[in-house]
N, CA, C and O atoms as CSV, one atom per row, in Angstrom:
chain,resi,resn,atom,element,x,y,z
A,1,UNK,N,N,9.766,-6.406,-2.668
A,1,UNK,CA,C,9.346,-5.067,-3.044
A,1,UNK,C,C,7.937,-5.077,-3.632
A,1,UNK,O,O,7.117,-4.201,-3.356
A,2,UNK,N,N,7.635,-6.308,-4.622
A,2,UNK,CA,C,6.561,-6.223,-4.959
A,2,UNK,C,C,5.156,-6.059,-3.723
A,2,UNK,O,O,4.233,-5.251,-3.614
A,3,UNK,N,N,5.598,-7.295,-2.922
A,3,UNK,CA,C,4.733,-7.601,-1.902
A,3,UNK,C,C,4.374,-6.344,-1.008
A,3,UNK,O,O,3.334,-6.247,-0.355
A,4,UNK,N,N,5.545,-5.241,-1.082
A,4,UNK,CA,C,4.984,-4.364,-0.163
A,4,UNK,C,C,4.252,-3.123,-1.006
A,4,UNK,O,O,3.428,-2.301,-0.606
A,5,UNK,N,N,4.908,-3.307,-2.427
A,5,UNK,CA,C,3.482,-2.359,-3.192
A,5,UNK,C,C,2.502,-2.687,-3.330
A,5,UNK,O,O,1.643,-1.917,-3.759
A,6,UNK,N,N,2.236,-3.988,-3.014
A,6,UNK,CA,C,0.399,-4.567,-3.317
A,6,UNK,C,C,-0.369,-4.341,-1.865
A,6,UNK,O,O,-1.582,-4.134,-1.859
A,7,UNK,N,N,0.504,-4.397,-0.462
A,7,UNK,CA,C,-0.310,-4.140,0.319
A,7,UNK,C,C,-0.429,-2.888,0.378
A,7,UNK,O,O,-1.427,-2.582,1.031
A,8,UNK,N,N,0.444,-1.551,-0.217
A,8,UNK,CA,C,0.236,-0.810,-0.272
A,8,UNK,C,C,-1.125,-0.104,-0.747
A,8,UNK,O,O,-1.745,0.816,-0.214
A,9,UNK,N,N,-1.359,-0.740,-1.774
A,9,UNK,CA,C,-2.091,-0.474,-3.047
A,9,UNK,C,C,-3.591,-0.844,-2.257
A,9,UNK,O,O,-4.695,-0.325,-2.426
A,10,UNK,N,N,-3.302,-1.605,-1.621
A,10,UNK,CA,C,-4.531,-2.708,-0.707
A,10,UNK,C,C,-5.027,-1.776,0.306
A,10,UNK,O,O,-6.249,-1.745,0.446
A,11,UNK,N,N,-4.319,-1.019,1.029
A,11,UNK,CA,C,-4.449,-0.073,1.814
A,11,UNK,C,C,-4.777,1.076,1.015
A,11,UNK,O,O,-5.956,1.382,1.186
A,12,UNK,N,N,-4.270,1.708,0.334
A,12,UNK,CA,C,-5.212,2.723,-0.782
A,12,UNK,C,C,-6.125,2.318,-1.133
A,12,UNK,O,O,-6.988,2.987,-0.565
A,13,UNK,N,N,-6.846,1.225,-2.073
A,13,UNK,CA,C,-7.914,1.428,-2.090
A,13,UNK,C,C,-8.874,1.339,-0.941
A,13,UNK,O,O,-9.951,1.917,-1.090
A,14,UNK,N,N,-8.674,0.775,0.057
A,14,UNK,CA,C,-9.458,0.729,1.341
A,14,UNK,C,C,-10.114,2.214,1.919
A,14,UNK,O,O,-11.274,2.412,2.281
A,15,UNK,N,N,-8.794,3.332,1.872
A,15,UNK,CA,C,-8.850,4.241,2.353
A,15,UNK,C,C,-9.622,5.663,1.282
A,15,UNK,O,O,-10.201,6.729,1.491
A,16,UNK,N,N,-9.072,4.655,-0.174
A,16,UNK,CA,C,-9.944,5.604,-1.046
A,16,UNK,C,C,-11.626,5.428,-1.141
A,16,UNK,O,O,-12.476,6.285,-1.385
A,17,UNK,N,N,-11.806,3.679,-0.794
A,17,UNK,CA,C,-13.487,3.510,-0.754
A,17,UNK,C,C,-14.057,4.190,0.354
A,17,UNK,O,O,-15.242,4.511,0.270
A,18,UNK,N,N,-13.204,4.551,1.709
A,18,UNK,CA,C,-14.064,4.961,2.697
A,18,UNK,C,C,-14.217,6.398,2.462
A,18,UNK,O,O,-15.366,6.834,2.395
A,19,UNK,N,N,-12.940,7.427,2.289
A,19,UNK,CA,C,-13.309,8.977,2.007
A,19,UNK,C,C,-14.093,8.859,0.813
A,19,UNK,O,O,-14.572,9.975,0.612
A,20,UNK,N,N,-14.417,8.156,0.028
A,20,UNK,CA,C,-15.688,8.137,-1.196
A,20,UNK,C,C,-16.771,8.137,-0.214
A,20,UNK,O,O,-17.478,9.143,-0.148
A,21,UNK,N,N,-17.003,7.110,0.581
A,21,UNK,CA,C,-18.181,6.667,1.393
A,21,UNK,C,C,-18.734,8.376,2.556
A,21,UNK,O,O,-19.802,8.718,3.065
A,22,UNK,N,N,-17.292,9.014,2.515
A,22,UNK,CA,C,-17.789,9.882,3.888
A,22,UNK,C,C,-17.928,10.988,3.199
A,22,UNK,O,O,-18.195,11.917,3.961
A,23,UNK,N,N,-17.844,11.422,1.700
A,23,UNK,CA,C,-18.462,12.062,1.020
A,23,UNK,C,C,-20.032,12.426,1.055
A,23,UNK,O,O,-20.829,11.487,1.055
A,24,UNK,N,N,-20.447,13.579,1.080
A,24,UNK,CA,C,-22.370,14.460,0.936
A,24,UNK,C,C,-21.975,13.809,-0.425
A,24,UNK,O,O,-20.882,13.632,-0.964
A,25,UNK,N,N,-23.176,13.533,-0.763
A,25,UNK,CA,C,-24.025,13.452,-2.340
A,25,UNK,C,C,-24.189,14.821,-2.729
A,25,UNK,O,O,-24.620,15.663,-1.940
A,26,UNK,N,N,-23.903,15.051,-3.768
A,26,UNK,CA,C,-24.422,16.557,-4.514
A,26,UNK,C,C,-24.920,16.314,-5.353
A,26,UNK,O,O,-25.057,17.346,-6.009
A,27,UNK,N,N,-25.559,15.092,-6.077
A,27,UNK,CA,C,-26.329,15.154,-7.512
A,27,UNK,C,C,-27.453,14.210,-6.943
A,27,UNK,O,O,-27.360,13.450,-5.979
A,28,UNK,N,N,-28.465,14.420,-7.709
A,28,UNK,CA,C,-29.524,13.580,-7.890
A,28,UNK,C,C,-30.391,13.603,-6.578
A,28,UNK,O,O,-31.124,12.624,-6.442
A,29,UNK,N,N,-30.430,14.555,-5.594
A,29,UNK,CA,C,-31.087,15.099,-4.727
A,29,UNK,C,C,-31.945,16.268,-4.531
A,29,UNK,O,O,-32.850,16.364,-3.702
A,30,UNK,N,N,-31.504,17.286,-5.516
A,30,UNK,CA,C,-32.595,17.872,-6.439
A,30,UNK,C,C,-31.912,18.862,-4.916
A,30,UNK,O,O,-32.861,18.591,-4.179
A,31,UNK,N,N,-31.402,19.354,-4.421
A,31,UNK,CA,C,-30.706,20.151,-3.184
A,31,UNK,C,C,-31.422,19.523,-1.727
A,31,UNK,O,O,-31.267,20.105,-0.654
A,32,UNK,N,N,-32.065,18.503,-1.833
A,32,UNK,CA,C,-32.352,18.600,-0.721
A,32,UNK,C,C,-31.796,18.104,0.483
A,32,UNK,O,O,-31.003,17.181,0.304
A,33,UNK,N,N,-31.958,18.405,1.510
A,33,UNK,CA,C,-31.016,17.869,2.950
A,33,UNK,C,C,-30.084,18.954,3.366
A,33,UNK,O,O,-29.645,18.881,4.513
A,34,UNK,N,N,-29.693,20.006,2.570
A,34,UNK,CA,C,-28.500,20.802,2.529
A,34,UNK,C,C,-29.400,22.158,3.324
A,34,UNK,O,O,-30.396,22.591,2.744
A,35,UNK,N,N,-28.996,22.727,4.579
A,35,UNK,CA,C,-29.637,23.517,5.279
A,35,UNK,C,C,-28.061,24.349,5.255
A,35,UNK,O,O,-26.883,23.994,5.259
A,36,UNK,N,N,-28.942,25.872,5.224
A,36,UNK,CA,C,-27.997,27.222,5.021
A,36,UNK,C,C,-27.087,27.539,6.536
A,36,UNK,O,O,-26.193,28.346,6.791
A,37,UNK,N,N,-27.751,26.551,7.318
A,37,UNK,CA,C,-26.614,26.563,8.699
A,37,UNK,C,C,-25.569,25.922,8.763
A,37,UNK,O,O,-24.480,26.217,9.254
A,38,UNK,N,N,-25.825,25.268,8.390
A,38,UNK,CA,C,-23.925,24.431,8.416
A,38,UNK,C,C,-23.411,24.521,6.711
A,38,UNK,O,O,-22.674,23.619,6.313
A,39,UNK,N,N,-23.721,25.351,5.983
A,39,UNK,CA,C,-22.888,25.246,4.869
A,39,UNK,C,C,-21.774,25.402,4.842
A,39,UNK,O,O,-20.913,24.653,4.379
A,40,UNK,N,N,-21.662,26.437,5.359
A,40,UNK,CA,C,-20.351,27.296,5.025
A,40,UNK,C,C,-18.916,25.654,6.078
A,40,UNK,O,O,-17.805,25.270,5.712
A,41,UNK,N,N,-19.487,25.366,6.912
A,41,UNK,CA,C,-18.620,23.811,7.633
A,41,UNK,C,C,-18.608,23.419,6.670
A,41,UNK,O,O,-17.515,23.357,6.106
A,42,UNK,N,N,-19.787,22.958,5.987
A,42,UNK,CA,C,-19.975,21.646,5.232
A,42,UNK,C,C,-18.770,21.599,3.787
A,42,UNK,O,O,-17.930,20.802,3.368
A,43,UNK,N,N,-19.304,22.967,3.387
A,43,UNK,CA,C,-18.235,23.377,2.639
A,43,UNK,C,C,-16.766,23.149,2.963
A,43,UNK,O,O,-16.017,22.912,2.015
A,44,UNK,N,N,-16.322,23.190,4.067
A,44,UNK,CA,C,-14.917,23.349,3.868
A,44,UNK,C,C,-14.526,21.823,4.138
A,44,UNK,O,O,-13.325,21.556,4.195
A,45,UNK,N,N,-15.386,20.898,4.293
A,45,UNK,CA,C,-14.853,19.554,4.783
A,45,UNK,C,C,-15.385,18.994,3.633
A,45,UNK,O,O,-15.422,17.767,3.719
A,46,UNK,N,N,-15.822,19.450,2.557
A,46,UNK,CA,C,-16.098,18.494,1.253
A,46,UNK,C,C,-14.871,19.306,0.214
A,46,UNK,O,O,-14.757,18.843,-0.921
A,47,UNK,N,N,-14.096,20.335,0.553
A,47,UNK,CA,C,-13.060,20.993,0.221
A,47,UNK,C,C,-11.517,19.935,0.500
A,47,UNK,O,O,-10.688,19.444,-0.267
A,48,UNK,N,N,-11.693,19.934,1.934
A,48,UNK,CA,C,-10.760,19.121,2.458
A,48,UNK,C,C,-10.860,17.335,1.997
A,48,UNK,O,O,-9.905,16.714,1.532
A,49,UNK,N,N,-12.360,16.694,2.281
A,49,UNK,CA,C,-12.237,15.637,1.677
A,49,UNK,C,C,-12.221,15.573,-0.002
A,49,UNK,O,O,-12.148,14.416,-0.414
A,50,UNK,N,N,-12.264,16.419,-0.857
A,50,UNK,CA,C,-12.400,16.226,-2.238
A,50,UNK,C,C,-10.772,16.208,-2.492
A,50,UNK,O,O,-10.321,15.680,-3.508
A,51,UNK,N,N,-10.007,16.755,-1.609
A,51,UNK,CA,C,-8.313,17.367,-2.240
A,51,UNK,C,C,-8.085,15.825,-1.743
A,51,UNK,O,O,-7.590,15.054,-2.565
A,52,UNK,N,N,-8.421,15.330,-0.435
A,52,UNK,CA,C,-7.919,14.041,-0.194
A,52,UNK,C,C,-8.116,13.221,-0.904
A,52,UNK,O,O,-7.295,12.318,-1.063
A,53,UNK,N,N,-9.329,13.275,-1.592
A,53,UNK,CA,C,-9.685,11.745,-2.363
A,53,UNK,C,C,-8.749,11.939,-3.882
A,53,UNK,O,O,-8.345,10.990,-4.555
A,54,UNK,N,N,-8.556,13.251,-4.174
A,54,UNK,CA,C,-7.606,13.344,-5.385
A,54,UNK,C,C,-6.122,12.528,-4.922
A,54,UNK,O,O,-5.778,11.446,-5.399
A,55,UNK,N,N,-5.335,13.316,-3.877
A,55,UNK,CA,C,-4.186,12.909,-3.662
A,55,UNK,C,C,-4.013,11.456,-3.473
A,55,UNK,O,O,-3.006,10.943,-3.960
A,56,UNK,N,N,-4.994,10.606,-2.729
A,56,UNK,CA,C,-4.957,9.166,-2.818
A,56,UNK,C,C,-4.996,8.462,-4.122
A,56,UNK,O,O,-4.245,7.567,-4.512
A,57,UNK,N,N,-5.907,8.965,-4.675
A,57,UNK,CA,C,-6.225,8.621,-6.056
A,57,UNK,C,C,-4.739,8.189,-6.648
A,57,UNK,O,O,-4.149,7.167,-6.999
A,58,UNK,N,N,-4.533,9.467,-6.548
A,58,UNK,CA,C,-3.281,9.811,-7.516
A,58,UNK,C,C,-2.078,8.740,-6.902
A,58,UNK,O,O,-1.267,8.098,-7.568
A,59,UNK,N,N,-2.140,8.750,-6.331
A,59,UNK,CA,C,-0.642,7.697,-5.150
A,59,UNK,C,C,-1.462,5.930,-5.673
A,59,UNK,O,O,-0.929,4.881,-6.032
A,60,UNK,N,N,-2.948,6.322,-5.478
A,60,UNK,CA,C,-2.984,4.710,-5.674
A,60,UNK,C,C,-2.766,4.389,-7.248
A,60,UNK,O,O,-2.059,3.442,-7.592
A,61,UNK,N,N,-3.451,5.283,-8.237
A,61,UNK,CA,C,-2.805,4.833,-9.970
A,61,UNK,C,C,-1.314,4.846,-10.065
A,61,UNK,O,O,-0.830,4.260,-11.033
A,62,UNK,N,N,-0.245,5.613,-8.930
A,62,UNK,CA,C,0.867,5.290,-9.553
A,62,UNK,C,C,1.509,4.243,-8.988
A,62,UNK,O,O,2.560,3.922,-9.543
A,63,UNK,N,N,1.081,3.442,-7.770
A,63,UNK,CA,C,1.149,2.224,-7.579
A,63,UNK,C,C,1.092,1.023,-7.801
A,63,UNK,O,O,1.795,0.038,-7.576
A,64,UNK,N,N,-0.416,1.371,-8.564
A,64,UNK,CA,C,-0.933,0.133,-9.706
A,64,UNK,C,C,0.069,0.398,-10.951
A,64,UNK,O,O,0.167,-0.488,-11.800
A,65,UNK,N,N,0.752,1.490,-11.071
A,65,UNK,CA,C,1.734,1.484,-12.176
A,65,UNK,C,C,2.764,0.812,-11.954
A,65,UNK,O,O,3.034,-0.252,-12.512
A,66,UNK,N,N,3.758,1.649,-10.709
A,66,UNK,CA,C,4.922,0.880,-10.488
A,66,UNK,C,C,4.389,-0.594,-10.076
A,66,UNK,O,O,5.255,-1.340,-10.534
A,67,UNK,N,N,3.562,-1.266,-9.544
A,67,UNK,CA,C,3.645,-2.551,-9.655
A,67,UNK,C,C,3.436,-3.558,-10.785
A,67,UNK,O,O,3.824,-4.724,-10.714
A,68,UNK,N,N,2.663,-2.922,-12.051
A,68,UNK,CA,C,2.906,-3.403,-13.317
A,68,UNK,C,C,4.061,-3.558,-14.185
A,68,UNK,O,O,4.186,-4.433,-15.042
A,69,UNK,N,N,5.019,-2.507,-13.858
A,69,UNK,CA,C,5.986,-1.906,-14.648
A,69,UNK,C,C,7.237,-3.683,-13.341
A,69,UNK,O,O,7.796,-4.671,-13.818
A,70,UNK,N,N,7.169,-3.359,-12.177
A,70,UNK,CA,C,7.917,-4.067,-11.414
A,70,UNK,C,C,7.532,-5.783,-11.864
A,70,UNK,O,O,8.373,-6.676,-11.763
A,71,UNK,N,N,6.167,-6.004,-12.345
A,71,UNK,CA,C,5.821,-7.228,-12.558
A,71,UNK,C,C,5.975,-7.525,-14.344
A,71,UNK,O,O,5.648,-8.624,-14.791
A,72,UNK,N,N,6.323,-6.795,-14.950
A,72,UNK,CA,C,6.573,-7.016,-15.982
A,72,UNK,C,C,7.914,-6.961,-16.631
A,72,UNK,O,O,8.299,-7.558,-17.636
A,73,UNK,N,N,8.503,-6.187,-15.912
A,73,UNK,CA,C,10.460,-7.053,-15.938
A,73,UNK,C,C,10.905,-8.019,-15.476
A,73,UNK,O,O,12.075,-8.386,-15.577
A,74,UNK,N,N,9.447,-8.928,-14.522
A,74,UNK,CA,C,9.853,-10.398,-14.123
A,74,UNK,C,C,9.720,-11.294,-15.050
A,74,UNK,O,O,10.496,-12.217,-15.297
A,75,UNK,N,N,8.139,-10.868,-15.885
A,75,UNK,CA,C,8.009,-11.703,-16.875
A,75,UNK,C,C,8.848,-11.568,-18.053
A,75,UNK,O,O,8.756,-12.566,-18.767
A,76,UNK,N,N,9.656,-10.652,-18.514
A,76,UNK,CA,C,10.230,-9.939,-19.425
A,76,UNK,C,C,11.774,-11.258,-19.773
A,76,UNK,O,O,12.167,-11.484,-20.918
A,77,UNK,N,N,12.185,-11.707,-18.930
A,77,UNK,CA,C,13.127,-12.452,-19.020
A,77,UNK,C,C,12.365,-14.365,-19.427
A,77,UNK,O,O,12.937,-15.354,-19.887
A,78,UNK,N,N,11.268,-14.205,-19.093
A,78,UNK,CA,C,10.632,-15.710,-19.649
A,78,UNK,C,C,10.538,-15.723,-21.366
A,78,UNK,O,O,10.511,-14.678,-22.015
A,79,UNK,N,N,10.513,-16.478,-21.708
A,79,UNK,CA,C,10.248,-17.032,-23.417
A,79,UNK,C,C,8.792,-16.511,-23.804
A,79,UNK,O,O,8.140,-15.852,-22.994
A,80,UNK,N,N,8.185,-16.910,-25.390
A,80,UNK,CA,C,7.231,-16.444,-25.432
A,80,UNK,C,C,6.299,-17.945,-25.576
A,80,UNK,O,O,6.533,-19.135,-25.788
A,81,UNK,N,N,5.379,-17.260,-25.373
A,81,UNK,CA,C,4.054,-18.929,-25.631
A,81,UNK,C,C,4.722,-19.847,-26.587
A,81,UNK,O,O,5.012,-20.928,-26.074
A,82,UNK,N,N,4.964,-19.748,-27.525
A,82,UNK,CA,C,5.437,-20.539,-28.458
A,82,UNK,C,C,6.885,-21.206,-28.416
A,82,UNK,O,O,7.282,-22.161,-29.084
A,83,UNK,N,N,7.496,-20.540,-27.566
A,83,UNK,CA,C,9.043,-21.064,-27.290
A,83,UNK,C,C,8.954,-22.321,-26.574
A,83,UNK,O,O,9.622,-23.353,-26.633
A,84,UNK,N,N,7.657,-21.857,-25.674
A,84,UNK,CA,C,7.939,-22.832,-24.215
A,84,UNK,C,C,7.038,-23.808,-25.002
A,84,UNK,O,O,7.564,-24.901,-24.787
A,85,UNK,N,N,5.891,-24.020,-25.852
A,85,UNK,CA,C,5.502,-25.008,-26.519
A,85,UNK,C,C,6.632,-26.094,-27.082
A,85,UNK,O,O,6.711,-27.277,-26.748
A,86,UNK,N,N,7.432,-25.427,-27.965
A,86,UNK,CA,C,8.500,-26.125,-29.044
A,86,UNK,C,C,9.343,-26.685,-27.860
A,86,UNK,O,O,9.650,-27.874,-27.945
A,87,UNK,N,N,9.812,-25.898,-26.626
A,87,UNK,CA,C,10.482,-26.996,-26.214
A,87,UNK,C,C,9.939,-28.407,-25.310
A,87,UNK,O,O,10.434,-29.533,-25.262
A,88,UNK,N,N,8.882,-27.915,-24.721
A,88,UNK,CA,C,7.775,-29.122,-24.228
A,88,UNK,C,C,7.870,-30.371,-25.161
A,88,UNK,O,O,8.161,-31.548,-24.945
A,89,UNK,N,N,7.499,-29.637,-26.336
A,89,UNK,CA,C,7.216,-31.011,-27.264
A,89,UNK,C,C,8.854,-31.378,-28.001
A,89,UNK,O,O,8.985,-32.358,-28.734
A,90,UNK,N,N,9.485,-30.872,-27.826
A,90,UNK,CA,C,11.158,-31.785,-28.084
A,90,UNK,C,C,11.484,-32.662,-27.027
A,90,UNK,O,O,12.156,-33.693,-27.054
A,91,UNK,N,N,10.726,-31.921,-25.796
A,91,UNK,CA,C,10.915,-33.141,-24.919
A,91,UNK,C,C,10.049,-34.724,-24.391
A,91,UNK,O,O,10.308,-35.624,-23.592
A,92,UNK,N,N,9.160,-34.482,-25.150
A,92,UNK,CA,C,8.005,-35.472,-25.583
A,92,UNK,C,C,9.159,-36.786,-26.481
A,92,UNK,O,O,9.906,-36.460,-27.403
A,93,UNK,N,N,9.084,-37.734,-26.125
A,93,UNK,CA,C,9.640,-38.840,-26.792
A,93,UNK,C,C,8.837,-38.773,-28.861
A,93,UNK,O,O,7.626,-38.751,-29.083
A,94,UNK,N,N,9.612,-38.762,-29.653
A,94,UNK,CA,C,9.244,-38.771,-30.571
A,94,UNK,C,C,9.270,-40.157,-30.964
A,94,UNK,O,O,9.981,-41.053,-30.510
A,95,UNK,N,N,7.892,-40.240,-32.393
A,95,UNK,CA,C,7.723,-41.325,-32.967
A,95,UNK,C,C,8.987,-41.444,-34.175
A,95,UNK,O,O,9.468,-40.558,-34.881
A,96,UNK,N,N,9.277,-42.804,-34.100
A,96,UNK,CA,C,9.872,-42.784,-35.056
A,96,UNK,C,C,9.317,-42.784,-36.716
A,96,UNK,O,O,8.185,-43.141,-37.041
A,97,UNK,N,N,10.508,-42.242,-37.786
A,97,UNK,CA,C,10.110,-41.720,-38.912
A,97,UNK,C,C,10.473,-43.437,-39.875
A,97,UNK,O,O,11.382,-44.254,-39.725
A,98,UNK,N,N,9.113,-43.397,-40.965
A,98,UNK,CA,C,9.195,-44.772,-41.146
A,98,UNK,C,C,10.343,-44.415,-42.642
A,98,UNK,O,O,10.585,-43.228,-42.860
A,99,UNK,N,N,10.841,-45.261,-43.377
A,99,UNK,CA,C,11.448,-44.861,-44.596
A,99,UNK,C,C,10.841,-45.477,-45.545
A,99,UNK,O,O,11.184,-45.300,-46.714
């Protein structure tokens, strides 16, 4: 299960870097490039790609969730740092104690 939420997740972000990529720039162009003939298009496909890049978004953070939440009831049953130390070293041959 895990394995198929990470390629999942792998495939979201893929698909979220490219509708980022096929995104118009709207800042730091000062308006230019943007001609009053194709706005009203342009408009509705930065409408359509802006709702898409939300909804992916959104599917890919709750992926990266459920696969944290799924990877952390695996670790949840292991000991803590210090457990697995103390028993390492009980199993280390001890020196003997002088009297």
């Amino acid at each position: 299960m895990e394995s198929l939420l990470i390629f999942v997740n792998i495939a979201l972000a893929i698909i979220l870097v490219i509708i980022i990529l096929l995104q118009r720039s709207e800042g730091g162009a000062l308006g230019l490039g943007v001609s009053q003939d194709n706005f009203t298009s342009a408009r509705s496909v930065s409408t359509f790609l802006t709702k898409f890049t939300s909804i992916v978004a959104a599917l890919f953070i709750i992926c990266s969730i459920a696969i944290v939440a799924i990877s952390r009831d695996e670790f949840r049953e292991t000991q803590s740092v210090l457990e697995k130390e103390e028993e390492e070293n009980s199993n280390l041959p001890q020196i003997p104690q002088s009297k």
